[in-house]
Structures are given as structure tokens and as C-alpha cells.
C-alpha positions as CSV (number, residue, x, y, z in Angstrom):
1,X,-126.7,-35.0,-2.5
2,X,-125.0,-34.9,0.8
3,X,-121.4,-33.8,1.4
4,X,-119.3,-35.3,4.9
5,X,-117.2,-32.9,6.5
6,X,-113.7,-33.9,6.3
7,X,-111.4,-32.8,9.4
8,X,-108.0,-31.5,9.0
9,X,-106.4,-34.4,10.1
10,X,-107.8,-36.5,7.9
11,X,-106.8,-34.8,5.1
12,X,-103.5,-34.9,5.7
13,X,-104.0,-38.2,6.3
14,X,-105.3,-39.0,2.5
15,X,-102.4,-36.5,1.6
16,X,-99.4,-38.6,3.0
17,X,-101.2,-41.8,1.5
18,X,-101.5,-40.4,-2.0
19,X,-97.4,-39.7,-1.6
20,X,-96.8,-43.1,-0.3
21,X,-98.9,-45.2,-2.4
22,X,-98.1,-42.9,-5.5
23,X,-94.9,-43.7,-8.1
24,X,-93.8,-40.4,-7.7
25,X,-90.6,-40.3,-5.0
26,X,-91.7,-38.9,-1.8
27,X,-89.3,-36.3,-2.0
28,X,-90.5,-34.9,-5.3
29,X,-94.1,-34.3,-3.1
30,X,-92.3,-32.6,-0.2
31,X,-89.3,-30.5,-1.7
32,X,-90.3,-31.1,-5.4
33,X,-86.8,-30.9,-5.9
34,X,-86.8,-33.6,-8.1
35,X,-89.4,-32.2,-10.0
36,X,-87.3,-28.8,-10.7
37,X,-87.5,-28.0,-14.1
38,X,-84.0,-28.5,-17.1
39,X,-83.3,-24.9,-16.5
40,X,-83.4,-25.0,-12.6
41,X,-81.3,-27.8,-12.8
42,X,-78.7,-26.3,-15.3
43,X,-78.6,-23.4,-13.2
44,X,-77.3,-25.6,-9.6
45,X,-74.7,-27.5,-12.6
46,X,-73.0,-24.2,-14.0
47,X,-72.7,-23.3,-10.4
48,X,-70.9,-26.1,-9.0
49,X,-67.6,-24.6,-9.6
50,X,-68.5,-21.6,-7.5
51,X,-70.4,-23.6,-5.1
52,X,-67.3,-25.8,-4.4
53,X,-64.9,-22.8,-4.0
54,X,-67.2,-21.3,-1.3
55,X,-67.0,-24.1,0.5
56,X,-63.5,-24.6,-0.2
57,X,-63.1,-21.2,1.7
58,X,-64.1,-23.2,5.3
59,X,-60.7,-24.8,5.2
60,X,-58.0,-22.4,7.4
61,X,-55.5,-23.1,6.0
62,X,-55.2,-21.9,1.8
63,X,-52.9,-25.2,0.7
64,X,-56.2,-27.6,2.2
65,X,-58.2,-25.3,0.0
66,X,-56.4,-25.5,-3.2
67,X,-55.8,-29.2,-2.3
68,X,-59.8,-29.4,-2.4
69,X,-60.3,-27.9,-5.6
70,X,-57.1,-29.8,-7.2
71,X,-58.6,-33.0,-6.4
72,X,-62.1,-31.9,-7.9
73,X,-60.5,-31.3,-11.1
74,X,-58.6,-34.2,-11.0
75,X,-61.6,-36.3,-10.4
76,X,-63.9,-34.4,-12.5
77,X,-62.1,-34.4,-15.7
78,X,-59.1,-36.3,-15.7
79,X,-59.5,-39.9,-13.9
80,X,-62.8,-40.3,-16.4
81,X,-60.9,-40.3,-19.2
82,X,-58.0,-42.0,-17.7
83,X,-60.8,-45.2,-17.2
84,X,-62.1,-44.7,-20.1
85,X,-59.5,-45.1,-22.2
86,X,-58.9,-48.2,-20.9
87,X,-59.5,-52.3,-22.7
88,X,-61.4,-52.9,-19.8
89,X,-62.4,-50.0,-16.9
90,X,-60.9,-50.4,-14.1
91,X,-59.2,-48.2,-11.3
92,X,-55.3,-48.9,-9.8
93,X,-55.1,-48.6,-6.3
94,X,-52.9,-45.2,-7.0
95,X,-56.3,-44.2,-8.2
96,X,-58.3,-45.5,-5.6
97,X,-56.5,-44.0,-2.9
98,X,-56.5,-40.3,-4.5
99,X,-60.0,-40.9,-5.1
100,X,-60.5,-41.4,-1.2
101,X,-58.5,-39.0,-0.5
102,X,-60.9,-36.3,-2.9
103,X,-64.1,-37.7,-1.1
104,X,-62.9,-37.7,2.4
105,X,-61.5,-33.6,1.6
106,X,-65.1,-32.5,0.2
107,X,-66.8,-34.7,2.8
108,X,-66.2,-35.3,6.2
109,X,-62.6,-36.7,6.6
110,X,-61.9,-40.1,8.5
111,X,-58.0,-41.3,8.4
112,X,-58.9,-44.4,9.0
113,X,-60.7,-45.3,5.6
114,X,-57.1,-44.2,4.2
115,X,-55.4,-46.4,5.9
116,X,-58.0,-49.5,4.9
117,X,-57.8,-48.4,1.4
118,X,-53.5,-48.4,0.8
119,X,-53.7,-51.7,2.8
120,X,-55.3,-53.4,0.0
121,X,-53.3,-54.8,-2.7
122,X,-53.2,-53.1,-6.2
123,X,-53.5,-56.8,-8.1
124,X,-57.3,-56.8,-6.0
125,X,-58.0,-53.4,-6.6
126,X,-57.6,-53.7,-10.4
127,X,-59.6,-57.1,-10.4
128,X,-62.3,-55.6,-8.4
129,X,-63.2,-52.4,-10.0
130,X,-62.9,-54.3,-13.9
131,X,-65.4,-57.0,-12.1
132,X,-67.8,-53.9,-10.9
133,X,-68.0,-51.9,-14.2
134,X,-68.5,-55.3,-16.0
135,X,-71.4,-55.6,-13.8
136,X,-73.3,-52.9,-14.8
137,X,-75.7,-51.7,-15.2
138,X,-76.6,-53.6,-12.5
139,X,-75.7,-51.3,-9.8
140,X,-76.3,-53.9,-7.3
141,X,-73.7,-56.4,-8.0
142,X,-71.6,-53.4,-9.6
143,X,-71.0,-52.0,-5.8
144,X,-70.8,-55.5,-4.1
145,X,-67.9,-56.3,-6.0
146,X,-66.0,-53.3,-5.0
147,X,-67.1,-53.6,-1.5
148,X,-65.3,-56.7,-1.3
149,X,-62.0,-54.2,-0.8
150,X,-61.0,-53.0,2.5
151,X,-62.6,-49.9,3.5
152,X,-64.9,-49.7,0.7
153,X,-68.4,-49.5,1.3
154,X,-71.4,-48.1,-0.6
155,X,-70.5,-44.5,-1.4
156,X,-66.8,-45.0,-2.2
157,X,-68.0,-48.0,-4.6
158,X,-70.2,-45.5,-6.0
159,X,-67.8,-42.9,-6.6
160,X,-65.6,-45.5,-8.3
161,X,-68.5,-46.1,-10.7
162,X,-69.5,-42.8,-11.2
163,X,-66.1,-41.6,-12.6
164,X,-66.2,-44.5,-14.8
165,X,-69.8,-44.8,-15.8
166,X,-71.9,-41.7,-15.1
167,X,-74.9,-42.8,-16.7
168,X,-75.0,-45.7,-14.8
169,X,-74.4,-44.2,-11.4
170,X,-74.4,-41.1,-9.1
171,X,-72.1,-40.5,-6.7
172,X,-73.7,-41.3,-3.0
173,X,-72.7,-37.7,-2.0
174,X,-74.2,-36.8,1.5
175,X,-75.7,-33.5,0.1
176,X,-77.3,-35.3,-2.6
177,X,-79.1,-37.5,-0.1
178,X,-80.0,-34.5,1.7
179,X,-81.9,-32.6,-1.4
180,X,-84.0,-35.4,-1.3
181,X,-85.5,-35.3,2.0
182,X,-87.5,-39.1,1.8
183,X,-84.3,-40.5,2.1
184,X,-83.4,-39.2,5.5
185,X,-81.7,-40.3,7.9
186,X,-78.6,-41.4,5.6
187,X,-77.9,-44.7,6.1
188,X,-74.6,-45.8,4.5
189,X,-75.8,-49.3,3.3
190,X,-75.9,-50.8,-0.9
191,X,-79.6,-50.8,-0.3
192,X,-80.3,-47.0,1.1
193,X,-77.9,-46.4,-2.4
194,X,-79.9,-48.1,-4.7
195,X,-83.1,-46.3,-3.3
196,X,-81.4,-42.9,-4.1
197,X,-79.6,-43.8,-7.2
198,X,-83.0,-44.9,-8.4
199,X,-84.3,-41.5,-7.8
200,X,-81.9,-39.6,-9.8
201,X,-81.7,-42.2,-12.5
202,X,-85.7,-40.8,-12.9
203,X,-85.0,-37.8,-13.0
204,X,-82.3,-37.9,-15.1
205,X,-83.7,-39.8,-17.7
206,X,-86.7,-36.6,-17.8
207,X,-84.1,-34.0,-18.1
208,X,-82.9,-35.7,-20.8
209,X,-86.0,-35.3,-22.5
210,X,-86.2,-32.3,-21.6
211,X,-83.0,-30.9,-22.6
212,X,-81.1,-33.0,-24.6
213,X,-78.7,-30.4,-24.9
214,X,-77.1,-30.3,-21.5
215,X,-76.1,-34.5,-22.3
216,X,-77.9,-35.3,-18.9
217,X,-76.0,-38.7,-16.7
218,X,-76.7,-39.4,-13.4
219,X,-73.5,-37.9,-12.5
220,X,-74.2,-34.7,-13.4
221,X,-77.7,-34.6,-12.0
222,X,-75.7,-36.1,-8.9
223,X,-73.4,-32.5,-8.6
224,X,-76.4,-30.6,-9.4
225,X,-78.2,-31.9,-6.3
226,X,-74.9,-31.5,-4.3
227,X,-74.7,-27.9,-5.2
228,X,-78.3,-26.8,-4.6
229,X,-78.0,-28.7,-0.9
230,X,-74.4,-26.9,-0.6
231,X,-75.3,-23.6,-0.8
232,X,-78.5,-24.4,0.9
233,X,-76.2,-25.2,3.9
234,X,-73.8,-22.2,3.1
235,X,-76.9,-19.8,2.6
236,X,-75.0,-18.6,-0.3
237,X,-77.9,-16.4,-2.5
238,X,-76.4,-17.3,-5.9
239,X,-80.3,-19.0,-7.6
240,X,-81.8,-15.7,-8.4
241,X,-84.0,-15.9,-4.7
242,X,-82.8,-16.1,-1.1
243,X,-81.7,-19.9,-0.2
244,X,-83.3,-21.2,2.9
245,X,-81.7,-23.4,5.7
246,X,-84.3,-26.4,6.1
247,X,-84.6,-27.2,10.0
248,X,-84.5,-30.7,10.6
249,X,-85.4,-32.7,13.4
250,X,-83.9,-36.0,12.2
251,X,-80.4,-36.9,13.6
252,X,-77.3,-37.2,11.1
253,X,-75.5,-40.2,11.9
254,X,-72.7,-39.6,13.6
255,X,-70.2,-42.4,12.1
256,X,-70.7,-43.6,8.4
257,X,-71.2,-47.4,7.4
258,X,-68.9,-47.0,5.2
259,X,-66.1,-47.3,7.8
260,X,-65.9,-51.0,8.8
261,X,-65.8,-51.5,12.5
262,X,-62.4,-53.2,13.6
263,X,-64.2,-56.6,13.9
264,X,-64.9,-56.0,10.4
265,X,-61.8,-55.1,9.2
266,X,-59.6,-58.0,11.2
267,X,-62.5,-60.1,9.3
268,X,-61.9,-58.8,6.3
269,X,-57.8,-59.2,5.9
């Protein structure tokens, strides 16, 4: 029998084309975050409270801080059952704007979504959002109907949904994204968000398998991927070994899509 010498190259080459052509996420093959095991993954959840007050601890002033982790809580714990407990879910543009006002605090903060949000009408908020969670679980038309609002785009349509229906959909949180390195660079589009929501909706429905216990949504593997990327970034040492800062050679974008552009806006009123 005679045996071909394989160069390097080309083994890397039938390496990448496994990944691709496999139905395992790329990102599982390269980070293998995905495939992390319940209790790794119960570990980043319990620590998201501490995880968040780290980074709560950036802010300068201590009122921004305790602003940060007010607006957590509130969005957390108390707007879910607020939506719940609803005839049909639905968000009022009170709620809308506080949300905002949560995501642009924990993310990167752009005035100008706030002022797109109060400008739209609470009678089109309402019917909106109750048209969105009707929708699903078709997360599709579920964020196209709040997108219709102005200064909603794809990841503040998703965290209206995933305060409402966390089983049904994670929150497009930039650190999420980042955990999952296939899905870089971020692009701020319904389609990049149904590619990522798809990969935690697989691995959510294993760790529900495999700890049923924990009551596993989207949602929750959603912060768990936020707070193993967090303290990533922070190089906090809080998961038994020493976090590494991945180096990346892929630009961030430097303005999100889910600001409109003016043309976009002027369209839109």
C-alpha cells in the first residue's frame, strides 16, 4: 500500500473545509465556546452579577454606576414580568425608552438612538411590539415588525423580545457576538442576528438536556456568553484559570446599523 505525503498547508486546508462544510458552528471548532460544557456555562451565569459590577466600576462617576446596575435589575427581573403579565405582550414606549436607555448604559452610548426612540408615538410602540411577540417564534418577522419604529434596528428589537420571550430570543449583545468568533465582524443587520440567535438557540436547547435544572432560554445562555467575553475583555481571573485577551485583527465597526442614517430617519417620519 502506498501512503502520499500530505503538506502542512494542505492540511489545514481539509481542516477549514471540514468546519465549513460541517453542521457544527464555526465558532464551536475555533473557540469551542459553544461546546463548553452545563457546568462551564453555569459558572459564566452565576457570575454575571459580579461580572457586571466590575464593569460597572469603568464609569467615573458612582451615580452612572449605580444607574448601570439599577437598570440591569430593572430589566432583568422586573419589565419580564411586567410583559408577561399582560393579555397580550407588548412594551409602552415608557418601557421602550428605559429599555434603550439600559442598553445604550451597558453598551456603547449614542444620544441619538434616544432621541429616535421618544419621537415615536406610544399608540405605535404598543401596536408594534404586540405585533412582534405575536410573530414568534418566527424571529424574523418578530424583529421586522419592531424595526418598523424609529431608531429600532436589530439588536434593540431583540432586546424587546428577549425580555418578553427568552426562549425565543437572545439579546444581540456585542459581547455575545464576540464569544463567538465566526460571527465577526458584527454587522448590525436582522440577517447577521438570525445567524447568531441560531447559534445559541443550539446550544441552548443541549444545555437543556444537559441540565435541566438550571431551566436553560436563550436569554440566559445570551448573559452567559456576555459574561465570559466581559471578563475576557476586563481580564478579570474569576473562572478558576487565568482569562486571556484574544488579539484580533478584524476591525469593530465603528458606527452601529442600528442607528439610522439621517436620510433614514427623515424617511422614516
Amino acid at each position: 500500500m502506498c501512503f502520499r505525503s500530505v503538506t502542512f498547508g494542505e492540511l489545514i486546508r481539509r481542516y477549514r473545509n471540514e468546519v465549513v462544510h460541517s453542521n457544527i458552528p464555526k465558532a464551536m471548532s475555533e473557540e469551542k465556546v459553544l461546546a463548553g460544557n452545563s457546568s462551564q456555562y453555569k459558572e459564566y451565569l452565576e457570575s454575571y452579577q459580579t461580572v457586571l459590577r466590575e464593569k460597572a466600576k469603568l464609569f467615573s462617576k458612582k451615580d452612572k454606576m449605580t444607574t448601570l446596575l439599577d437598570l440591569d435589575k430593572w430589566y432583568q427581573s422586573e419589565l419580564p414580568d411586567v410583559i408577561q403579565s399582560r393579555d397580550e405582550k407588548h412594551v409602552t414606549h415608557q418601557e421602550l425608552c428605559q429599555l434603550m436607555k439600559w442598553k445604550l448604559t451597558r453598551g456603547k452610548f449614542r444620544p441619538r438612538l434616544t432621541e429616535l426612540v421618544q419621537s415615536n408615538s406610544p399608540t405605535d410602540v404598543q401596536k408594534a411590539s404586540t405585533q412582534a411577540f405575536k410573530a414568534l417564534p418566527n424571529l424574523k418577522k418578530a424583529t421586522e415588525a419592531l424595526a418598523v419604529l424609529k431608531g429600532i434596528g436589530a439588536a434593540t428589537a431583540s432586546a424587546v423580545l428577549a425580555a418578553g420571550s427568552p426562549d425565543n430570543a437572545p439579546f444581540m449583545a456585542d459581547e455575545a457576538m464576540l464569544a463567538l468568533p465566526g460571527l465577526e465582524p458584527i454587522k448590525y443587520t436582522i440577517g447577521h442576528y438570525l445567524q447568531y440567535a441560531g447559534m445559541v438557540k443550539t446550544c441552548c436547547d443541549r444545555l437543556k438536556i444537559e441540565d435541566p435544572d438550571t431551566k436553560w432560554d436563550q436569554h440566559k445562555v445570551e448573559l452567559a456568553l456576555w459574561t465570559y467575553q466581559t471578563a475576557k475583555q476586563l481580564k478579570l481571573n474569576i473562572f478558576g484559570q487565568k482569562t486571556v485577551e484574544k488579539k484580533s485583527t478584524t476591525k469593530r465597526p465603528s458606527k452601529s446599523a442600528d442607528e439610522p442614517t439621517f436620510s433614514d430617519a427623515k424617511r422614516k417620519k
